[in-house]
C-alpha positions as CSV (number, residue, x, y, z in Angstrom):
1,X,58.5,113.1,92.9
2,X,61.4,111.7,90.8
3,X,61.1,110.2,87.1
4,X,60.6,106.8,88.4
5,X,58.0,107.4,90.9
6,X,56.0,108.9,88.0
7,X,56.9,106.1,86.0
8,X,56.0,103.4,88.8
9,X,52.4,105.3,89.4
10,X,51.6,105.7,85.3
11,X,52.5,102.0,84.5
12,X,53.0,99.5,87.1
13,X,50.4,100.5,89.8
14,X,47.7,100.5,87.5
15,X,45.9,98.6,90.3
16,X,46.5,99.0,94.0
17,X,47.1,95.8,94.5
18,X,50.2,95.9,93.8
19,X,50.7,98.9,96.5
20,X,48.8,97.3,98.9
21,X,51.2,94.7,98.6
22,X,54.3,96.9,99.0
23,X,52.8,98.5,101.6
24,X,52.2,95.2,103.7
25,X,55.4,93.7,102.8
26,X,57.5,97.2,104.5
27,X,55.1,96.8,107.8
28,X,56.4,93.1,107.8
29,X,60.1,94.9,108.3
30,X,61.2,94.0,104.4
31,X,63.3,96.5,102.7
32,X,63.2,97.9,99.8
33,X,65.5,95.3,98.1
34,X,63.5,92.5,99.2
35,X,60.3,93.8,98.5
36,X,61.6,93.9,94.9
37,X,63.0,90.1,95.1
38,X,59.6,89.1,96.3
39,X,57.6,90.8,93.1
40,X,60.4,88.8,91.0
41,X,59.8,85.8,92.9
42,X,56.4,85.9,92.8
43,X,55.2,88.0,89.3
44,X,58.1,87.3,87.2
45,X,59.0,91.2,87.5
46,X,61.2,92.9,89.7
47,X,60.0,96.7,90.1
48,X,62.6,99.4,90.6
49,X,63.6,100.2,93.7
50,X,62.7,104.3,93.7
51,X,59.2,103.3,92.7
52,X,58.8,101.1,95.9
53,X,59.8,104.2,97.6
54,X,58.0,106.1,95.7
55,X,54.6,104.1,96.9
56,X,56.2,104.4,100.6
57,X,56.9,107.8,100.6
58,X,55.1,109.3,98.4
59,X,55.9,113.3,99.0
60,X,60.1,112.7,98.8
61,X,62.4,112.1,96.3
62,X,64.3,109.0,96.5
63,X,67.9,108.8,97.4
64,X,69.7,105.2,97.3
65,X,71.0,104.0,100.7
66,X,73.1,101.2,101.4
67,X,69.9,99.9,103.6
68,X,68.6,99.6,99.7
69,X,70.6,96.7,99.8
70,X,70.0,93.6,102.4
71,X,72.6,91.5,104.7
72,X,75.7,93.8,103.0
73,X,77.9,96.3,105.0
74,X,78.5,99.5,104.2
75,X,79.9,100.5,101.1
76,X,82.2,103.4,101.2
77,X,83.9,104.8,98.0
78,X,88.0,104.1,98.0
79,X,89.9,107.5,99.2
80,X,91.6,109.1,96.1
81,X,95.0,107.8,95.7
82,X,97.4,110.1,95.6
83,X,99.8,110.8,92.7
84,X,103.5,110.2,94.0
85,X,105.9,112.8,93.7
86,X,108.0,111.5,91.2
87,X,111.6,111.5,92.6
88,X,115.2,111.4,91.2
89,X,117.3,108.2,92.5
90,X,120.5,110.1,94.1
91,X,123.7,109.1,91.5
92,X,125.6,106.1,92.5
93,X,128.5,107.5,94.7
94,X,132.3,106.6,93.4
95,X,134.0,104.5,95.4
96,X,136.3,106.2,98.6
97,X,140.0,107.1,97.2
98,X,142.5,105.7,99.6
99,X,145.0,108.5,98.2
100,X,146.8,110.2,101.0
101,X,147.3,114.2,100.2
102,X,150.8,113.8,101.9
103,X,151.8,111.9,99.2
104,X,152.3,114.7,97.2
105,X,154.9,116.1,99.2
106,X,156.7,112.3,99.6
107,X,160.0,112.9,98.2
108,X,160.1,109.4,96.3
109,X,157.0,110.2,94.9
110,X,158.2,113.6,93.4
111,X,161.6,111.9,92.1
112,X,159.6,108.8,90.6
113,X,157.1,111.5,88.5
114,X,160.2,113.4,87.6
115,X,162.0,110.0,86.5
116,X,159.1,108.8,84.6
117,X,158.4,112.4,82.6
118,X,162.5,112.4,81.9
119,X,162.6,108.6,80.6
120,X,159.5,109.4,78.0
121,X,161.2,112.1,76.6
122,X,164.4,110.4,76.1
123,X,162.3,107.3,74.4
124,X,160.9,109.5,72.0
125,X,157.9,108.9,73.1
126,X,156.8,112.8,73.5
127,X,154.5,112.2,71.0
128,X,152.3,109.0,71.7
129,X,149.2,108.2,73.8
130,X,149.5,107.7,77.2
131,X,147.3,106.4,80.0
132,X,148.4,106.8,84.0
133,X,146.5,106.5,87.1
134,X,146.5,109.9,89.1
135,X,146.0,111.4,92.2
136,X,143.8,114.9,92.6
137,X,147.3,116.0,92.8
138,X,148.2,115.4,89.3
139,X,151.9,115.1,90.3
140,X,152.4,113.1,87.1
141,X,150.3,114.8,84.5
142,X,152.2,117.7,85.6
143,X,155.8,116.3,85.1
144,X,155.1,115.3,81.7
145,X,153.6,118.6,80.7
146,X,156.7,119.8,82.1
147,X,158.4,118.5,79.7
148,X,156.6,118.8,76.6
149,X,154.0,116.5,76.5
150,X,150.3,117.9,74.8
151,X,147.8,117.1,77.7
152,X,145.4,115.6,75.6
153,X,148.0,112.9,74.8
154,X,147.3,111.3,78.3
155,X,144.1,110.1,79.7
156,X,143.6,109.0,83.4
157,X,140.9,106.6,84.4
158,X,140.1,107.2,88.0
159,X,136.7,105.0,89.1
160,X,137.0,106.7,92.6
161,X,135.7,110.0,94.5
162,X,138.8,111.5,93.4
163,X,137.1,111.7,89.7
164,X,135.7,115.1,89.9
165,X,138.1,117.1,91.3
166,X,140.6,115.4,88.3
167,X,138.1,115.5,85.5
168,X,138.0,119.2,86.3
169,X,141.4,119.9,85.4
170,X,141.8,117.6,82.9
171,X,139.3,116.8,80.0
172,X,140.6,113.0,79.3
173,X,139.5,111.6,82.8
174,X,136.9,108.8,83.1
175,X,135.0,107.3,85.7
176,X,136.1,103.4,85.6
177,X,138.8,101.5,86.3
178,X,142.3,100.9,84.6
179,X,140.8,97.7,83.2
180,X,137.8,99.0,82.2
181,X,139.4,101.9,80.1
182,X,141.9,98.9,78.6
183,X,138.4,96.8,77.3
184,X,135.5,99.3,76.8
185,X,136.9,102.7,75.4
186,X,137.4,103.5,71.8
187,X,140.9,105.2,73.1
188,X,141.9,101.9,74.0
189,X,140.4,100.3,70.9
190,X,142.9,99.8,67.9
191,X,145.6,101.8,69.7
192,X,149.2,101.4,71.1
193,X,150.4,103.5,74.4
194,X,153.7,104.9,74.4
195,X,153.4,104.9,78.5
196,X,151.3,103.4,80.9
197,X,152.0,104.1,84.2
198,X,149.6,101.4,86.4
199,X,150.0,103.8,90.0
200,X,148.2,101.5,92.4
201,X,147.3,102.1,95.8
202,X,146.3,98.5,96.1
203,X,148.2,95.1,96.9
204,X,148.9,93.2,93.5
205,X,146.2,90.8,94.1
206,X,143.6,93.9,94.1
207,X,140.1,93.7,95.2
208,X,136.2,93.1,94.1
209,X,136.8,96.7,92.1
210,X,140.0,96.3,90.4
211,X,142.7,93.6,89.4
212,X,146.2,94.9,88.8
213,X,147.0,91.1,87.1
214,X,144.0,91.1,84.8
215,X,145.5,94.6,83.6
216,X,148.7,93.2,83.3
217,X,146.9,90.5,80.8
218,X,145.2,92.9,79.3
219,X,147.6,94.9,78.2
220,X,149.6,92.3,76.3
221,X,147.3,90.2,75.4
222,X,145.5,92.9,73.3
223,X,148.9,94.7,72.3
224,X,148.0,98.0,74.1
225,X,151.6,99.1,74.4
226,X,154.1,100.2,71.8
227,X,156.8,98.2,71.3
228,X,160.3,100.4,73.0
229,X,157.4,101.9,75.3
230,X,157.3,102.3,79.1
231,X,155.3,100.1,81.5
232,X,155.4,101.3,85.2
233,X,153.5,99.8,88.0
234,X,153.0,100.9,91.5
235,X,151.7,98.5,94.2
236,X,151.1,98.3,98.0
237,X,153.4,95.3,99.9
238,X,150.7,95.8,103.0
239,X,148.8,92.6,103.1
240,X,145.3,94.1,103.6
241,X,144.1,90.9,105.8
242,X,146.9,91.8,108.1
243,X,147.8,95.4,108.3
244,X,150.8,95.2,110.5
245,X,152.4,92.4,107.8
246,X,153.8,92.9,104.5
247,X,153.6,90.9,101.3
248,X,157.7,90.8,100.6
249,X,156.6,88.3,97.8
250,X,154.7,90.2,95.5
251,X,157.6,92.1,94.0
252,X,158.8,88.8,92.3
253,X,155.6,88.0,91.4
254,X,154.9,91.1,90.1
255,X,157.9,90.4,88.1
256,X,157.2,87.6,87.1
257,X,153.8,88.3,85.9
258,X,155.3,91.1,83.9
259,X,157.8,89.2,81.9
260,X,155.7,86.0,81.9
261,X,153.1,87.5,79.8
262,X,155.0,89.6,78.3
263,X,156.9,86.9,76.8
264,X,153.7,84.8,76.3
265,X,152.2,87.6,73.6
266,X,155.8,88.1,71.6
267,X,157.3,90.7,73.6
268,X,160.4,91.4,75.8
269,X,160.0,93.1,79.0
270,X,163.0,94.5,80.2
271,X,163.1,96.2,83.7
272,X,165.2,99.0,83.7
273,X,166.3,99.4,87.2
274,X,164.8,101.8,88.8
275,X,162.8,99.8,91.3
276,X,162.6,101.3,94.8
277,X,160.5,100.8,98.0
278,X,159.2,103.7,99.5
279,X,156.6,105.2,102.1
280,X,157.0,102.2,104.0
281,X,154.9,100.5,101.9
282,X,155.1,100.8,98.0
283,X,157.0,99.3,95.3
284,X,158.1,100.8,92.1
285,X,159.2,99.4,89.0
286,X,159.5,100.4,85.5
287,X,159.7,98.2,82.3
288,X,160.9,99.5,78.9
289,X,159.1,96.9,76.3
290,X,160.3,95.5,73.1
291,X,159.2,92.6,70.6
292,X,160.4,89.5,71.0
């Protein structure tokens, strides 16, 4: 017998009464929850339920049961929740580089590289910063350390797939856009380029990812480009709402946009000449830049 069945036998059954009363009550079907509301009701004392058990079965030990407990269902203790396994959100994927490999055997391409690395070093501008778009080919990274220039002069922002397989053979490589690199990087900050070569694979309207006229813009308005230094842009005449048509327009307003701003921010953009179609699709062209 259990501390409050001794307790209930020392103290509150002094008389049996009070057991008779118990007893009486469980023969009329009350359990052991309303047997104590009724001594509450009634004597201004409720009396535990293990010593109305107690007086009930006297030779056991009480155990609480849920049928302690009148009109209720059953109440059954919450499963354990489980700790999740903590897991690693996979990195944000780069954006799909629309680079074609051929391109690095395209003729044009290899004379434009050659061209561009050639015109540098006749500018005297061996030994400035550079920023060009590239290619996993690195067709013009290697032309201008062909001919002299230190590769950690020239830094490629690439915000495609294609940045890994760059940034592993070349230290100054980073994972945004041309624009991006023009704004947010302390390169970019308080410096002049001696050549930037904008190689886009996109039309000169660009897309959600990229603006080839806001880095136009950009690099002017901020005065990211030396003045007697090279500007060279590369864009796609395929109108990308229609791929059998071609934007023939875009060359002059690529031009335009050029000298335009130029002009606008006190400089003189001079196109040197060497413009040229090629694959099918691109356009070429190459300022020198002076001030105004």
């Amino acid at each position: 017998m259990n501390g409050y069945t001794r307790n209930f036998r020392e103290v509150f059954l002094s008389t049996s009464r009070k057991e008779n009363k118990i007893k009486e009550l469980h023969q009329e079907g009350k359990t052991v929850a309303q047997i104590a509301l009724y001594f509450k009701r009634n004597h201004g004392r409720s009396i535990p339920g293990p010593a109305i058990r107690g007086v009930l079965f006297p030779t056991q030990d009480y155990e609480p049961t849920i049928h302690d407990v009148p009109n209720t269902v059953p109440i059954t203790r919450a499963p354990r929740r489980e700790t999740p396994q903590r897991t690693v959100k996979p990195k944000k994927s780069l954006p799909k580089d629309s680079y074609d490999k051929e391109e690095s055997k395209n003729p044009d391409k290899i004379e434009i590289n050659k061209l561009l690395a050639k015109l540098v070093k006749e500018q005297g501008l061996d030994n400035t910063k550079m920023v060009i778009l590239e290619s996993p080919s690195l067709l013009t990274l290697k032309e201008l350390t062909n001919v002299g220039i230190q590769a950690h002069q020239i830094h490629i922002p690439n915000h495609t797939e294609s940045f890994e397989p760059i940034v592993r053979k070349h230290n100054n490589t980073y994972p945004i856009t041309l624009g991006e690199f023009l704004t947010r990087t302390e390169v970019a900050h308080g410096n002049k380029f001696g050549f930037i070569f904008a190689d886009y694979c996109g039309t000169l309207d660009g897309s959600t990812l990229f603006s080839p006229i806001e880095d136009i813009k950009t690099i002017f308005k901020d005065n990211l480009i030396k003045p007697g230094g090279l500007l060279a842009v590369t864009i796609s005449k395929r109108n990308s709402k229609k791929p059998n048509k071609y934007i023939n327009n875009d060359v002059s307003r690529l031009n335009h946009i050029v000298t335009e701003r130029a002009y606008k921010n006190g400089y003189i953009a001079v196109d040197l000449g060497h413009g040229r179609d090629y694959n099918g699709k691109m356009h070429f062209v190459v300022y020198q830049i002076f001030n105004r």
